[in-house]
DOVO-791896 format. One record per residue (C-alpha): residue in one letter; y, z, x. Coordinates in steps of 0.5 Angstrom, whole numbers, padded with zeros to 4 digits, always signed. Layout:
<atoms>
aYZX ...
</atoms>
This chain:
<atoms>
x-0099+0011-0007 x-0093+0017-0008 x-0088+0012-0008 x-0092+0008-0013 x-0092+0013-0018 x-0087+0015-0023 x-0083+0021-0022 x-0083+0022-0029 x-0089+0021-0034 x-0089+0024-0040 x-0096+0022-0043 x-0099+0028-0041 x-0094+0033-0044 x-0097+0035-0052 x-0104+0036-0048 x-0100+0041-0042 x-0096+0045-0048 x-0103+0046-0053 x-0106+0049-0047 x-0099+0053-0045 x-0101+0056-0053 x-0108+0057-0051 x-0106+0061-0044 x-0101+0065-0049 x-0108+0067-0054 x-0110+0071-0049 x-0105+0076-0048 x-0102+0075-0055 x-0110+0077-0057 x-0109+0084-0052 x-0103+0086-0055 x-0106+0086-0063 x-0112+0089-0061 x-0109+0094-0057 x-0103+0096-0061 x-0106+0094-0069 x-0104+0100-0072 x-0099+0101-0068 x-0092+0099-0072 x-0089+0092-0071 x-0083+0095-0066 x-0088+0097-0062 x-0093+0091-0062 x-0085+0088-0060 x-0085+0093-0054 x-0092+0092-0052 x-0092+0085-0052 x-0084+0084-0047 x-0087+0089-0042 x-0093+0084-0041 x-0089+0078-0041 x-0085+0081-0035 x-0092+0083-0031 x-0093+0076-0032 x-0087+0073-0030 x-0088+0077-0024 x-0095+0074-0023 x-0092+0067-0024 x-0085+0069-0019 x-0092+0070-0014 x-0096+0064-0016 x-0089+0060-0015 x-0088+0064-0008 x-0095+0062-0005 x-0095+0054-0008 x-0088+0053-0004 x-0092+0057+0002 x-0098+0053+0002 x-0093+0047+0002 x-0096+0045-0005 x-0089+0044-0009 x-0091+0035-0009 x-0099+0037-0009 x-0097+0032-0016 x-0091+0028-0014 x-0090+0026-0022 x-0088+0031-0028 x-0090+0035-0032 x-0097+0033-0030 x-0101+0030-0024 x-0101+0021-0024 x-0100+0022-0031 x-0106+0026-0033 x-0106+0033-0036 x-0110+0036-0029 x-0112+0034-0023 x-0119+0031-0026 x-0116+0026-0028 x-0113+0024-0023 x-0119+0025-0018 x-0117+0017-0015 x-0109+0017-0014 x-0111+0024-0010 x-0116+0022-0006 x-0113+0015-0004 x-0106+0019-0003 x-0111+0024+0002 x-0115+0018+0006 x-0108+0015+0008 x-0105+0022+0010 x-0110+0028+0010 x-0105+0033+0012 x-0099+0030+0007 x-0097+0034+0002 x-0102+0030-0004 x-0109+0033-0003 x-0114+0036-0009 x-0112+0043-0007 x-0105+0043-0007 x-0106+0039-0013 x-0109+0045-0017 x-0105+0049-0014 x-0098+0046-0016 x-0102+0044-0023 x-0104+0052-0025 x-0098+0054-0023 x-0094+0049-0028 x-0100+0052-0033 x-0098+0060-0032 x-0090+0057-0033 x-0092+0054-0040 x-0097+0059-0042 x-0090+0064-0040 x-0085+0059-0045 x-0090+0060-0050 x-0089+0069-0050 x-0082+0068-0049 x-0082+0063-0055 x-0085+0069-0059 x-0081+0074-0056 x-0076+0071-0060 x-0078+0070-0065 x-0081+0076-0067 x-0074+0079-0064 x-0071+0076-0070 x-0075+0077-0074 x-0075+0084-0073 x-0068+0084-0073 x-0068+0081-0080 x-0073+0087-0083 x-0068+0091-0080 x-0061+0089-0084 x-0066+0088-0090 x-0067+0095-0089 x-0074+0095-0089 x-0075+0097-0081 x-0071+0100-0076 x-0065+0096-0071 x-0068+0094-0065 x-0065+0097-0059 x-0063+0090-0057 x-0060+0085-0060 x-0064+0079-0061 x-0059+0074-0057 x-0062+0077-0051 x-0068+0075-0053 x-0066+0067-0055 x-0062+0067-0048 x-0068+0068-0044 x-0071+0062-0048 x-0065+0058-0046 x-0066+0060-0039 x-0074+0059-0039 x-0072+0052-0041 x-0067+0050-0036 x-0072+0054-0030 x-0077+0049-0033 x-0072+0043-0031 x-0070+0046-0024 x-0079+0046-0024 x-0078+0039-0026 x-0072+0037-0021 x-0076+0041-0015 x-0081+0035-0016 x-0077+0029-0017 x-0073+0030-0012 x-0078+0031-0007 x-0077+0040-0004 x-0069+0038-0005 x-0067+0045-0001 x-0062+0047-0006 x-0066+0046-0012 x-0072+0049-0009 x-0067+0055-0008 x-0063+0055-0015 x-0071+0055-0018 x-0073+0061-0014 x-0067+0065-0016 x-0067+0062-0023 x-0074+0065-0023 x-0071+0072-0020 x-0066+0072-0027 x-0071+0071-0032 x-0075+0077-0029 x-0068+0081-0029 x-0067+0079-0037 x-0074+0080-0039 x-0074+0087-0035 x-0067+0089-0039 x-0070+0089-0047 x-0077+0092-0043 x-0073+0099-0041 x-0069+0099-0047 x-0076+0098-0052 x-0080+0103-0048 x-0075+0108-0048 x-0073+0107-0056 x-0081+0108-0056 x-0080+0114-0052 x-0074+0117-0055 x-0070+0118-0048 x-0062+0116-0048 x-0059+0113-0041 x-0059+0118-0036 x-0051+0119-0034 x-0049+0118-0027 x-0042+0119-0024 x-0037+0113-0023 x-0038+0114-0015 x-0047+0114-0016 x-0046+0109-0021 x-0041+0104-0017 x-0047+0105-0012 x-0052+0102-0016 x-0047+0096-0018 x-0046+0094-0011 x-0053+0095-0008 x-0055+0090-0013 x-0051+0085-0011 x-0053+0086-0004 x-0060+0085-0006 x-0057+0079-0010 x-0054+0076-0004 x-0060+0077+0001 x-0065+0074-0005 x-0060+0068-0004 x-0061+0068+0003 x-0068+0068+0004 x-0070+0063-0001 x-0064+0059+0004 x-0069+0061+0010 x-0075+0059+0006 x-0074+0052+0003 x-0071+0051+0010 x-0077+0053+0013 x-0073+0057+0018 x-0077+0063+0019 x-0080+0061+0025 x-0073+0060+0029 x-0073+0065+0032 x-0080+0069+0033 x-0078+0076+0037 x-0075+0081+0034 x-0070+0085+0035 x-0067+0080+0040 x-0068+0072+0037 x-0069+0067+0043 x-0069+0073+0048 x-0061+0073+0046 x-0057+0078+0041 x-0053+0072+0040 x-0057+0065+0040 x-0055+0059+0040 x-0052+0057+0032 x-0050+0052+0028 x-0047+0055+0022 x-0044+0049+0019 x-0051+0045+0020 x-0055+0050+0017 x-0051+0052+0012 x-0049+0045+0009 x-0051+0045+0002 x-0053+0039-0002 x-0057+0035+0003 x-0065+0033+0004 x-0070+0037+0006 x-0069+0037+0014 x-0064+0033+0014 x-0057+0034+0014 x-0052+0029+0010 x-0051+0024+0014 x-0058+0022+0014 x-0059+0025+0021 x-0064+0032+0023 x-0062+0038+0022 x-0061+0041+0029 x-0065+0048+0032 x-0059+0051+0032 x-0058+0050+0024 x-0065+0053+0023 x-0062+0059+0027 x-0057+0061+0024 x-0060+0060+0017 x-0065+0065+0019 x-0060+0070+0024 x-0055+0071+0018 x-0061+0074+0014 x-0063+0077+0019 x-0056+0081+0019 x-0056+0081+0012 x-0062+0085+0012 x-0060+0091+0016 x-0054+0092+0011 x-0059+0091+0005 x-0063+0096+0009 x-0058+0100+0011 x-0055+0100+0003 x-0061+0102-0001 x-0064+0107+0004 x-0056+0110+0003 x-0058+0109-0005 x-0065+0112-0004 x-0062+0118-0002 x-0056+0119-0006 x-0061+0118-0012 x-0065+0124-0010 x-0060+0129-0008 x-0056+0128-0015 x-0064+0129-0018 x-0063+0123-0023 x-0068+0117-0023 x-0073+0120-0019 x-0079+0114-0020 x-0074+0108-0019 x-0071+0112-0013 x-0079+0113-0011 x-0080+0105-0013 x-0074+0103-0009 x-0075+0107-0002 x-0083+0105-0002 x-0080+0097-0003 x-0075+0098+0001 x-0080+0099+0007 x-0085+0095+0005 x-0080+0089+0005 x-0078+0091+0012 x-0085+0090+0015 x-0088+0084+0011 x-0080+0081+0014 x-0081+0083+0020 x-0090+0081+0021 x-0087+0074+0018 x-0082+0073+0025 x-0088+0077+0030 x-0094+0075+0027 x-0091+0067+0026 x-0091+0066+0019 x-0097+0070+0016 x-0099+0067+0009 x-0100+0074+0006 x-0094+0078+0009 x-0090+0071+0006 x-0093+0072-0001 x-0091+0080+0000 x-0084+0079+0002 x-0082+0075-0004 x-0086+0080-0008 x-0082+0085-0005 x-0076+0082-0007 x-0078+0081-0013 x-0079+0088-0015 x-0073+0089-0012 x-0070+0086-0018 x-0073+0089-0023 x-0073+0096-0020 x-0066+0095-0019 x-0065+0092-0027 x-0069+0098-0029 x-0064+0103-0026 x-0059+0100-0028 x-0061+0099-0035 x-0064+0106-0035 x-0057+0109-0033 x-0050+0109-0036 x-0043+0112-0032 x-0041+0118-0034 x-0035+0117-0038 x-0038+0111-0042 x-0040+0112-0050 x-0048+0111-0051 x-0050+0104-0053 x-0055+0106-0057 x-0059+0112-0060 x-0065+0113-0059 x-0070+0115-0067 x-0073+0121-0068 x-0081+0120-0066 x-0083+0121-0073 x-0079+0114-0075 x-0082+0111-0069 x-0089+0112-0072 x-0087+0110-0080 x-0083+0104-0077 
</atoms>
């Protein structure tokens, strides 16, 4: 029945993007009936704040579809056997179910895998807002009817680049059936639209509160820099872990297989482009390649570790950026101990989901305290307004 069914199914998508608008209404309606006295810029700040929540909240959705093995629950795109739900669908399911109960065709993971797609749109639509309210505001400005927005709406019109090609690798994870690479450019992807919708939220929210970056010395700063590209590398390679399902390779810690060094197989694990499960030459990935894929992550973590706990301190002794050095510290630990419960208490669905969270929040936290931040030596980028402006805006 899978095979049967086109990959692509195009019937369904004017039904799927008018429901997108409709889950958009929601928090549309919240941010006009929360800030209608409020001045166009702010309603703008509100409104990009709450699009980063919930493109965390869809990061986690994604995160427990993929663990829940429910990414092909609909094996076409964008809808499920060419219908706008799985209700329509209810006969292509089940007969996928009878032939393979525990397939990747059910009618849980179909519903699973299909809100998860309504959330992706209903976030499309926001930032489609997002970026169209950001020119606007932009051309009220050079008009001099309102105030420069502390971004510049470029930022804004990338985002919606980037949501867009994030939806084609959504589309690619599909079609080409959980391809491992893909499965892991789509969770990055997912990682650097939070990161770019987190940039204009700190800059509008410190625009409304009148605050100026805070200045670092070159050293502290450099720090930040580089502790965020470790992070950036360890993401990577735990979606490497995950789309591969590695983490149960090795279930003792701090030794793997009762060994310091277990057996591996670098080239294996670390060969790219192929199936899932299989290696380029069409036969199985080894244990040993599972092993080292989930060995090198774990070697990367007490760096990782070792970098932010080193950052945390440093933060805290110069006095600066005291609520992410806090956020920093608590994520830092809680990432250590849903890791660890993933590898001694096999795989726990909720410690999975966390420590994806966790990364996750690593990110924005870590986006924020370099947004929130300048090297002592560099000019300010822009100037925050007196608080009377903000009001009358």
């Amino acid at each position: 029945m899978m095979d049967a069914q086109p990959l692509y199914d195009l019937a369904p998508l004017a039904r799927l993007m008018l429901l997108g608008v409709v889950i958009a209404l929601g928090p549309l309606a919240w941010v006009w009936l929360r800030n209608r006295r409020s001045s166009p810029m702010r309603r703008l700040q509100a409104l990009t704040v709450l699009t980063l929540f919930l493109t965390f909240d869809l990061v986690l959705f994604g995160a427990f579809t993929r663990l829940t093995d429910s990414g092909l629950g609909c094996p076409d795109w964008p809808g499920c056997y060419g219908n706008a739900s799985p209700v329509g669908a209810r006969a292509e399911i089940s007969a996928a179910q009878e032939a393979m109960p525990t397939g990747p065709v059910t009618h849980g993971k179909a519903w699973v895998e299909m809100i998860h797609r309504y959330l992706a749109t209903g976030v499309g639509v926001l930032i489609i807002v997002l970026t169209v309210t950001s020119w606007l505001q932009h051309r009220r400005a050079r008009r001099g009817l309102a105030e420069a927005p502390p971004i510049s709406p470029w930022w804004a019109t990338f985002t919606l680049f980037w949501v867009c090609l994030q939806g084609a690798f959504g589309a690619l994870t599909v079609t080409m059936k959980l391809f491992p690479a893909i499965v892991t450019l789509h969770l990055i992807g997912g990682l650097v639209l939070l990161a770019l919708l987190c940039v204009p939220a700190v800059r509008h929210t410190h625009w409304a509160q009148g605050k100026l970056p805070v200045r670092l010395s070159p050293a502290l700063r450099s720090g930040l820099i580089w502790t965020g590209i470790l992070v950036a590398l360890q993401v990577v390679l735990g979606g490497w872990v995950s789309t591969n399902y590695a983490v149960l390779a090795c279930t003792t810690f701090p030794t793997c297989q009762g060994s310091w060094w277990p057996a591996m197989d670098f080239a294996q694990g670390f060969q790219v482009w192929r199936k899932l499960g299989m290696l380029q030459d069409g036969s199985h990935i080894s244990f040993a390649g599972l092993t080292a894929i989930h060995y090198v992550h774990r070697l990367m973590a007490y760096v990782v570790l070792a970098a932010l706990l080193a950052l945390v301190w440093r933060l805290r002794k110069a006095a600066v950026l005291p609520v992410p050095a806090r956020w920093l510290l608590v994520l830092t630990l809680a990432q250590l101990v849903t890791g660890l419960s993933n590898v001694v208490l096999d795989w726990p669905l909720v410690a999975a989901v966390l420590h994806t969270g966790g990364a996750a929040a690593l990110v924005v936290v870590l986006t924020w305290a370099l947004v929130s931040s300048r090297a002592a030596t560099a000019p300010q980028e822009f100037s925050a307004p007196p608080r009377a402006s903000r009001v009358s805006a």
